[in-house]
Structure formats: structure tokens, C-alpha cells
C-alpha positions as CSV (number, residue, x, y, z in Angstrom):
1,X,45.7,14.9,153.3
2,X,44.5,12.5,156.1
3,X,42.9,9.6,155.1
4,X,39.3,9.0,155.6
5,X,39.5,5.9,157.7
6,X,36.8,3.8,159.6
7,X,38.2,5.2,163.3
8,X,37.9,8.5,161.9
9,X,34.3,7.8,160.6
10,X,33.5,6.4,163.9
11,X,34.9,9.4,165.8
12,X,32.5,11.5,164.1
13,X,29.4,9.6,165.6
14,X,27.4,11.8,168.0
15,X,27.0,8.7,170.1
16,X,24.7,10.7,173.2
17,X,22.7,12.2,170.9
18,X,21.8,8.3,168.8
19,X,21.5,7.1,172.7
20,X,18.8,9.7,173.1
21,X,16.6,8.6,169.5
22,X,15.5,5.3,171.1
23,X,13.9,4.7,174.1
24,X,16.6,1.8,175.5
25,X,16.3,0.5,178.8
26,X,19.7,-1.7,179.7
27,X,18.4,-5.0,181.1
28,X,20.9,-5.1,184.0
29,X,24.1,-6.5,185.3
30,X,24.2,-10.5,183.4
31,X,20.4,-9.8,182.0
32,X,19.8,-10.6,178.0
33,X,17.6,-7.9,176.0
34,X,17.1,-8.8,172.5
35,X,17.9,-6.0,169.4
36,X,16.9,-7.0,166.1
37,X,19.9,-5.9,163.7
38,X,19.2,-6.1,159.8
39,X,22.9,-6.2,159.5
40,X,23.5,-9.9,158.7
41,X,22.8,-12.5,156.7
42,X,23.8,-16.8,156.7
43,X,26.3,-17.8,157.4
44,X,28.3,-20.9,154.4
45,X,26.6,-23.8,155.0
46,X,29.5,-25.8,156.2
47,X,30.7,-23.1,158.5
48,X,31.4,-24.4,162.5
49,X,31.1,-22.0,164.6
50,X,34.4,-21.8,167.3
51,X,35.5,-18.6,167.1
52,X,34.7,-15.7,169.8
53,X,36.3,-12.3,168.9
54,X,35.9,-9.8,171.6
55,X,35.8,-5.8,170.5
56,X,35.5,-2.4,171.9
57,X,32.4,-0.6,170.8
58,X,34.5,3.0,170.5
59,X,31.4,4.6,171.8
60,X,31.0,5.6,175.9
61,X,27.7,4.0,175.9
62,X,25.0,1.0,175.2
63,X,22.2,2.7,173.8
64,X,24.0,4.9,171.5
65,X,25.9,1.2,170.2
66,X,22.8,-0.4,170.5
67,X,21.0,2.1,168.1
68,X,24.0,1.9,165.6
69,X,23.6,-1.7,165.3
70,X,20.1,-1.0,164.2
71,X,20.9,1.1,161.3
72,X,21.2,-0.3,157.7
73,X,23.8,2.2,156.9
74,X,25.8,1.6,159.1
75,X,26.5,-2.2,157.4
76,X,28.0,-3.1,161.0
77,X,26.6,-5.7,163.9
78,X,27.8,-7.9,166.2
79,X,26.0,-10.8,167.9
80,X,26.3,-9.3,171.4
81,X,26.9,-5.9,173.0
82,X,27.8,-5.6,176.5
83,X,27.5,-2.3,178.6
84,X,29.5,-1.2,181.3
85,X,27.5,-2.4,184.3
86,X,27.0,-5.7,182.2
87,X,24.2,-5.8,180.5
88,X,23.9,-7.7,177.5
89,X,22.3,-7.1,174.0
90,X,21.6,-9.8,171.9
91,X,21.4,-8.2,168.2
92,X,21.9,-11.3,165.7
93,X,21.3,-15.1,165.8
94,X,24.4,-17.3,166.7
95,X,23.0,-18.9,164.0
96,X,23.7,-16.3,161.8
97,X,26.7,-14.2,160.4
98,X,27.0,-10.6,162.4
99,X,29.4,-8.0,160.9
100,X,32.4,-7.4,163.1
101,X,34.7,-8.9,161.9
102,X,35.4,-6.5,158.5
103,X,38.8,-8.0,156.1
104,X,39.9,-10.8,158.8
105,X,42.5,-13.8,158.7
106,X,42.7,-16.0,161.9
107,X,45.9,-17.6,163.8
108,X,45.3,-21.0,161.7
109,X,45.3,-18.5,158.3
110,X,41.1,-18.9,157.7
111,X,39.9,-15.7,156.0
112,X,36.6,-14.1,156.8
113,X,36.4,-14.3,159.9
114,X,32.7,-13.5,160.2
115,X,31.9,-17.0,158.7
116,X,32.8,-18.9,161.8
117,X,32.6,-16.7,164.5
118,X,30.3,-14.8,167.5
119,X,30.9,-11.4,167.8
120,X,31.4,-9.7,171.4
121,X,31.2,-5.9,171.3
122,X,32.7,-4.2,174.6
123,X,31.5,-0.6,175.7
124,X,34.5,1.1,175.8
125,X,35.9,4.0,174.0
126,X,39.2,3.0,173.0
127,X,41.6,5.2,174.4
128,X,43.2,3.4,176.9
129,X,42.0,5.4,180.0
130,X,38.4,4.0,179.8
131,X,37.5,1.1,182.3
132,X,36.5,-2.2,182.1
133,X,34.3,-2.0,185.4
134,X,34.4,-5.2,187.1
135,X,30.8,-6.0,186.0
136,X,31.5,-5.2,182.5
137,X,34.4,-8.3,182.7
138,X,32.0,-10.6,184.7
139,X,29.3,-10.3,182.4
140,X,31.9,-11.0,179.3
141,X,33.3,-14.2,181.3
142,X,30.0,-15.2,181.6
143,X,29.0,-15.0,178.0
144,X,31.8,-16.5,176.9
145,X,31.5,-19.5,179.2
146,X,27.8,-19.9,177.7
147,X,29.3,-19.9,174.5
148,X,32.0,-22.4,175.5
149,X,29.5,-24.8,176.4
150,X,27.3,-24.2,173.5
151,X,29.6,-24.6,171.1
152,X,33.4,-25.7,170.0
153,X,34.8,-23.0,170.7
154,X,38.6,-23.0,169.5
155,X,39.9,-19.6,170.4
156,X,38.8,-16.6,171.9
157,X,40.5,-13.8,169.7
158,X,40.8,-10.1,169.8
159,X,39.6,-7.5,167.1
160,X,43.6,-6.3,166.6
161,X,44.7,-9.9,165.7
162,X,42.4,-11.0,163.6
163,X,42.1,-7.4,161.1
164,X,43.6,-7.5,157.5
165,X,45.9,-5.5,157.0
166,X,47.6,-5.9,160.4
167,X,47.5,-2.7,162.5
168,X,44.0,-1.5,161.0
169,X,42.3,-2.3,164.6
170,X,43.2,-2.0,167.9
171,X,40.3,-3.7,169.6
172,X,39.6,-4.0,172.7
173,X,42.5,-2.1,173.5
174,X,43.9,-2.6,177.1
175,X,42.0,-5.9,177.3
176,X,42.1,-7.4,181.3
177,X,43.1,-11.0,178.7
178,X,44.4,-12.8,182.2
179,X,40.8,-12.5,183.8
180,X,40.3,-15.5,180.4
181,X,42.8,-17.5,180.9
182,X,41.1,-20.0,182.9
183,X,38.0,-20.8,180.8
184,X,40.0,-23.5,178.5
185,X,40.8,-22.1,175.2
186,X,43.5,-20.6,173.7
187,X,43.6,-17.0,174.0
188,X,44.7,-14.9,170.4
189,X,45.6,-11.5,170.8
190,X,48.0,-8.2,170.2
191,X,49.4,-8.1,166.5
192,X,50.5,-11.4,164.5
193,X,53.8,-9.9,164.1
194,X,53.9,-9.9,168.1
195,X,51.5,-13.0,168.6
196,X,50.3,-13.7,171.6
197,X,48.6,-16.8,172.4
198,X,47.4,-18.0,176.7
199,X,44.9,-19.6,178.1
């Protein structure tokens, strides 16, 4: 018997036909349109945000992640969504904790990972044939500059890394991570049995 596991959960999503419930308009290439999500909640009230963890949405489109994001049962978020010709959807507060992270230990050993972090989700289905168009990465670099200046940002860390147990993500698979090594901060990604740290 196959497990029933989150990917395969997510490969059952009809993700054209949830883009075609909501009327979504993408704001454009490095435009903000605000989502709310009910998925969150507050963050611990000593938590310091200085965490980015960049993921791929699994899905081939905005709207049909966008409208995910908006349903309770789904009991997933992230802060920001950003489409392939770079648009970006703001779903949760920075202020608040999104839910992307799932079972989550960082580089420096600090569980839930969610507490401390912003959550970047990157249309992109995951199989390692999709692109990253070049608008897509600009509009990333972009947000995570913001974010850099914003706040104390300590790493910027990929999905795969971060999971518990290692090897239960993948995310964001085929990542361009050299188009990041300039912004200043330590770059945390692959598997911690094959850690890979630039930037």
C-alpha cells in the first residue's frame, strides 16, 4: 500500500479548475495584491523574525495557489505567493505566523520554523522541467531585498532543508540559489545530510 502523503494529497488538487472559482486578477510583474488567508495565527511573543524560506507552490498557476491559501481546510499559508511573470500576493501579516513551514528544524537546530520566519511561495510545479522565468526570480530578489532591509534577516533557507524528517520536501526544487548570493546572507539549502550553505 502507498502511503497517503502530503505530495500525493497535493497532486490530487484540480488546480485550473480552483483558479477558475475566484475571480483573481494578478497585479503584474513586482506589483503587491493583498489575499486575506485565515490560515494563521501570532506568532510567541519573543519570536525575531530572520528567517526567509523560499518554496514551490506545486501548482502551474497563481490563482489556483492563491485560492488554496484562502481555504480553511486546507490549514496551509504562506506570507507571499509569487507567480510566474512576478506578481506578488501578500496573504498574511509579517507580523503574523503563516503555515509553510509544517515539522521544521533550522541550520542553528531551532524547531518550528514558522515562529520566526516569512514564507515565500514560488509558482512552480515541482518537477524539475518547470521554469523559473526570469521575472518570476526578479520579483523574488526583490522581495527578499525588502525583507532584508525590513528585518534581520539571518538566512534565507529552502523548504528541503528546513523539513522534519529530512527528505519529506523537496522545495523549490531546482532553485536558480546563485541569482541570491549577492544579497548578504547566508544561503541554507539541499538536505542537512548534504548541507549547503553560500551567499
Amino acid at each position: 500500500m502507498v502511503p497517503f502523503t502530503a505530495l500525493a494529497w497535493v497532486a490530487m488538487i484540480d488546480w485550473n479548475a480552483l483558479s477558475q472559482q475566484i475571480e483573481f486578477i494578478a497585479p503584474g510583474r513586482n506589483n503587491v495584491a493583498w489575499v486575506d488567508s485565515p490560515n494563521f495565527n501570532a506568532r510567541p511573543e519573543d519570536a525575531v523574525v530572520d528567517t526567509i524560506v523560499l518554496h514551490h507552490t506545486a501548482s502551474p498557476n497563481l490563482a489556483g495557489t492563491v485560492k488554496w491559501f484562502t481555504m480553511p481546510e486546507s490549514q496551509v499559508s504562506a506570507h507571499f505567493t509569487v507567480g510566474k511573470d512576478g506578481s506578488i500576493v501578500q496573504m498574511v501579516s509579517c507580523v503574523n505566523r503563516a503555515w509553510h513551514a509544517g515539522a521544521s528544524k533550522d541550520y542553528k537546530g531551532r524547531e518550528n520554523v514558522n515562529n520566526f520566519s516569512i514564507g515565500i511561495e514560488i509558482v512552480n510545479v515541482g518537477d524539475g522541467k518547470d521554469p523559473y522565468p526570469p521575472e518570476q526570480i526578479s520579483a523574488v530578489r526583490a522581495l527578499c531585498q525588502t525583507l532584508i532591509d525590513f528585518y534581520p534577516i539571518r538566512q534565507i533557507t529552502s523548504h528541503e532543508f528546513i523539513a522534519e524528517p529530512e527528505g519529506r520536501k523537496d522545495d523549490p526544487i531546482d532553485f536558480p540559489w546563485s541569482r541570491f548570493e549577492d544579497l548578504g546572507v547566508p544561503l541554507v539549502f539541499g538536505r542537512k545530510s548534504q548541507r549547503a550553505v553560500g551567499g
